[in-house]
Structure formats: C-alpha cells, structure tokens
C-alpha positions in Angstrom: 153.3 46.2 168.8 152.5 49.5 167.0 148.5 50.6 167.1 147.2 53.5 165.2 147.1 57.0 167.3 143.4 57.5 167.2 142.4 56.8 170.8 143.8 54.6 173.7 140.4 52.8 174.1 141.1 48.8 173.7 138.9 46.8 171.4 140.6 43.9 171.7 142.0 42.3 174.2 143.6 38.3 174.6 145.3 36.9 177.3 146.8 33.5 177.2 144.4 32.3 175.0 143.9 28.9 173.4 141.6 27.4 171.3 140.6 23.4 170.7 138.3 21.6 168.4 137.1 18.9 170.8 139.3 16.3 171.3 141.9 17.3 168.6 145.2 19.1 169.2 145.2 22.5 169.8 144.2 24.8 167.1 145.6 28.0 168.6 148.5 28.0 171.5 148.5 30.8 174.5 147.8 33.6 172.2 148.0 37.5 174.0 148.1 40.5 172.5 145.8 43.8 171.8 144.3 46.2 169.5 143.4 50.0 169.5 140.6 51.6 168.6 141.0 52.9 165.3 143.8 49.9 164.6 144.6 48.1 161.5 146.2 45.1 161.4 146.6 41.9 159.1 146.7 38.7 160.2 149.4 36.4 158.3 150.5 32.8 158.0 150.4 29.9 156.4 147.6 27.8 155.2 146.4 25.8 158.1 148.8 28.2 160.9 145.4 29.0 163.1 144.4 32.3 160.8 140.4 31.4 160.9 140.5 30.2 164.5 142.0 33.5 165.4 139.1 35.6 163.6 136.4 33.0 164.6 137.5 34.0 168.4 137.4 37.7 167.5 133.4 37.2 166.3 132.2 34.9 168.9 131.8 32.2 166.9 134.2 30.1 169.1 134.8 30.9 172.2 138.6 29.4 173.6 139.5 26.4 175.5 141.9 28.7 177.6 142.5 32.2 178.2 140.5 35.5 178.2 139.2 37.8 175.6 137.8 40.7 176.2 135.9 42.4 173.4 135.2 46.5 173.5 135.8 46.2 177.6 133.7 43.0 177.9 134.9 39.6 179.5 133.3 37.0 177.0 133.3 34.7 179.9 130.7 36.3 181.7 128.8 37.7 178.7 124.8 36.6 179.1 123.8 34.9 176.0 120.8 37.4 176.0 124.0 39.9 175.4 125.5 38.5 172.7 123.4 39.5 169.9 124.3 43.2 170.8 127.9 42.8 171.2 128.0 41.2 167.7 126.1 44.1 165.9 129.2 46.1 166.7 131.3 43.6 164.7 131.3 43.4 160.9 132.3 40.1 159.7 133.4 39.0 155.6 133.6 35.0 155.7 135.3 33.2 153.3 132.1 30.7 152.2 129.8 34.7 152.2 126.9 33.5 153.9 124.6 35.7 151.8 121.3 35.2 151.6 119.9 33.7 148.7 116.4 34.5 148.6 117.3 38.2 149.0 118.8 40.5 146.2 122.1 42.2 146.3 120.5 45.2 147.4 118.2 43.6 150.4 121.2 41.6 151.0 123.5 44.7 152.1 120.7 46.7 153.4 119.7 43.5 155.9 122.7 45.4 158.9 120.6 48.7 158.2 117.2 47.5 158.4 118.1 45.4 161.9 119.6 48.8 162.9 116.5 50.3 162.5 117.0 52.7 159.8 114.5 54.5 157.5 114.1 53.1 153.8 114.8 56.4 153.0 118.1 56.3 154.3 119.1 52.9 153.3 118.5 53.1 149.5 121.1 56.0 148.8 124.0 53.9 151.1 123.1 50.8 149.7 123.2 52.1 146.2 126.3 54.3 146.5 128.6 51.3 148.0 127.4 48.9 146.1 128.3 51.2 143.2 131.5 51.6 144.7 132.5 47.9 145.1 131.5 47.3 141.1 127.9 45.9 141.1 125.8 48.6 140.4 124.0 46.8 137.9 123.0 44.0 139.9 121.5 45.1 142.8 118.3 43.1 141.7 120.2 40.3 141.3 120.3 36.9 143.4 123.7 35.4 145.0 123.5 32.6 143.1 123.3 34.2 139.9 126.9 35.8 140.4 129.7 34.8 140.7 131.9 34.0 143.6 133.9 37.3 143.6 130.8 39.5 142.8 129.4 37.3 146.1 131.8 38.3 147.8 132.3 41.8 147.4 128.5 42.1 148.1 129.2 40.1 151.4 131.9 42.8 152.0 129.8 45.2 151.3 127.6 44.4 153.3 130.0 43.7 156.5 130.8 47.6 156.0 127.2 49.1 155.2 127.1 49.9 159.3 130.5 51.3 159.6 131.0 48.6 162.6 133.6 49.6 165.3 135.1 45.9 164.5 136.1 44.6 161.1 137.2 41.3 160.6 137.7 39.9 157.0 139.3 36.4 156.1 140.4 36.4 152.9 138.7 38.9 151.6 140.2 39.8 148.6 140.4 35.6 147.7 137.9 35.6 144.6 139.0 38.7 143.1 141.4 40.3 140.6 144.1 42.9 141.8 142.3 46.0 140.7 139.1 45.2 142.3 141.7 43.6 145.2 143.0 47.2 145.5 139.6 48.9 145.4 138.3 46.7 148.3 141.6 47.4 150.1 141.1 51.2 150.1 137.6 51.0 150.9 138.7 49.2 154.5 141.4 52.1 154.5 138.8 54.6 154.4 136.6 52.5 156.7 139.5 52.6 159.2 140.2 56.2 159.0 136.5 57.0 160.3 137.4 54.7 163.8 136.7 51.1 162.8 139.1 48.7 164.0 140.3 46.2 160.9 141.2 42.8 161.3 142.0 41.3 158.0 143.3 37.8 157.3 145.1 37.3 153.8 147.9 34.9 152.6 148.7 37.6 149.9 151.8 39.0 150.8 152.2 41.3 147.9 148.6 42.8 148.7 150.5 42.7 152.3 153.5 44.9 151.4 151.4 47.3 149.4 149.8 48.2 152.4 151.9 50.2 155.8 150.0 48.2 158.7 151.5 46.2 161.5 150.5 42.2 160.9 150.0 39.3 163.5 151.8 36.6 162.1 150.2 33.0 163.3 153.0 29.9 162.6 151.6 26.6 164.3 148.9 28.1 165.8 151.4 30.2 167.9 151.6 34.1 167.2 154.6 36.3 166.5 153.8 39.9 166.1 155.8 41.6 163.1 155.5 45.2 162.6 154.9 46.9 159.1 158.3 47.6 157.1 
C-alpha cells in the first residue's frame, strides 16, 4: 500500500480486525492494514460494504469483536476509559447525520474544538471567521443548524471537524449534501489540511470526486477489504 512520505510514524494500525453488531453477522471480516502520518486515503465501496463500521472503528465509537487497533501508538484494548476523551481530541470526525448543536450558532458551533482546547476568544474569532468564510457561510455565522440547510450543516460540521487541525481526519460522506463546486472546495480544503500533517480518512461512494483526486483508496466489498492504489 502506498503512504505519503512525510514521516514513518504510524497513526493507524489494524490487525485482523472484525467488527459485530450483537448477534448479527459480521459487519466487518479480518480487516489489517496501516496508515502514515501525513497519509491520505479514501475509503470506497458499495452501499452497505462495511464503509461506516470501518470509520466508526477509526473514532472509537465501536470498538471490534476481533482484532487490534492501535491508534497513534496506543492499543485500544488497554486504553483506560479516563483516557479516551484525550485520545479522541486528536481525532476530527464529519458524520453523515452532523451532530451539530442546535442551540449554538454556526460560529459557537465551529469554535466549540477551540474553546475545549483552551484557546483565547481572541484567537478563535479570526479562525472561526476565516474558515467559515472559506467553506461559503460567512453570512450565517449567527445562524442556527436548523435554519440551514443540510449541505450548509454540513459544511459547518466539516468545518468544524477541521477548526483544530486534528492529527486524524475521518469524513463519511462528506461531500453528500453538496454540489460539485462546493464538493471540490471542501476537497481542497482536506488537501491543504493534509499537507500540514493530518492524516485523512475519507469515505465517499463518488467515484468521479475519487478519480479527480491522486490518493491511494481502501476499497471495502462484503465487509472484507482490498487495498487499490491511486491510478
């Protein structure tokens, strides 16, 4: 599998991994590979082939059945729940349903990684303003989740799974609710993302967004993976 060249370090690491939804059959099926610092990969495959399982695993949102992952050096096994927290502030996440917060504004919504961070208002307004700017919604950063709509949702939940510069991306479908110029925007703002170190995970069953774009994919058929390089 080709990684990106900017350091050995792994960020990623499964071995043999599976994944089940309590009794049911087996959503994922001895799944190993790894990712580089600095990586950039999409995750491809048909609807129902294991895509969300895959990032849920990534997130810690599930945890698997079988196997090992190992996240930034870290056996998830053995991970204290105490620990958790911290190991998931290094990881920016862009759901498919948003999760946004709807008694918080754009702008508070965004700002929320910054402020947990422990970062100075003065020093949140101008990187708030300027990405939200950047993604298109510079006019509603006042505005309330439920009073846009669902791509100007989500590109404020992507915005704000990017506001920290995270050493861990992962995006499902992130580019779902959108047209292809604001598609291609968001896609070179997780270019330029990854060119500063983060790791990008993103799952997409767009495969003309897909050939637009020179990055190795993990391609997930019946919750088994095949790893497909780039053309």
């Amino acid at each position: 599998m080709r990684q990106a060249s900017v350091n050995s370090k792994t960020v990623v690491q499964f071995d043999s991994v599976s994944l089940r939804y309590g009794n049911g059959p087996e959503a994922l099926q001895d799944i190993s590979f790894s990712l580089s610092a600095g990586s950039f990969h999409f995750v491809t495959g048909p609807s129902g082939a294991g895509k969300s399982s895959l990032l849920r695993l990534l997130y810690l949102a599930q945890y698997p059945s079988a196997g090992v992952i190992r996240l930034f050096g870290t056996d998830t096994r053995t991970i204290r729940r105490q620990e958790v927290p911290m190991l998931r502030r290094r990881i920016g996440v862009v759901f498919q349903d948003f999760r946004l917060l709807d008694h918080l504004s754009a702008f508070d919504n965004v700002a929320l990684p910054l402020r947990v961070a422990g970062l100075r208002e003065s020093e949140i307004r101008p990187h708030v303003k300027e990405l939200l700017e950047w993604v298109g919604l510079a006019e509603h950063l006042d505005s309330r989740p439920s009073t846009l709509s669902g791509g100007q949702q989500q590109r404020i939940a992507i915005a704000r799974a990017v506001i920290g510069r995270p050493e861990l991306l992962v995006a499902d479908e992130p580019t779902g609710n959108v047209d292809d110029a604001i598609a291609m925007r968001l896609m070179y703002l997780f270019r330029e993302l990854n060119r500063t170190g983060t790791t990008v995970v993103i799952a997409t069953h767009n495969e003309a967004l897909v050939a637009r774009f020179d990055q190795p994919r993990l391609h997930i058929a019946q919750g088994r993976l095949a790893v497909a390089e780039a053309a």
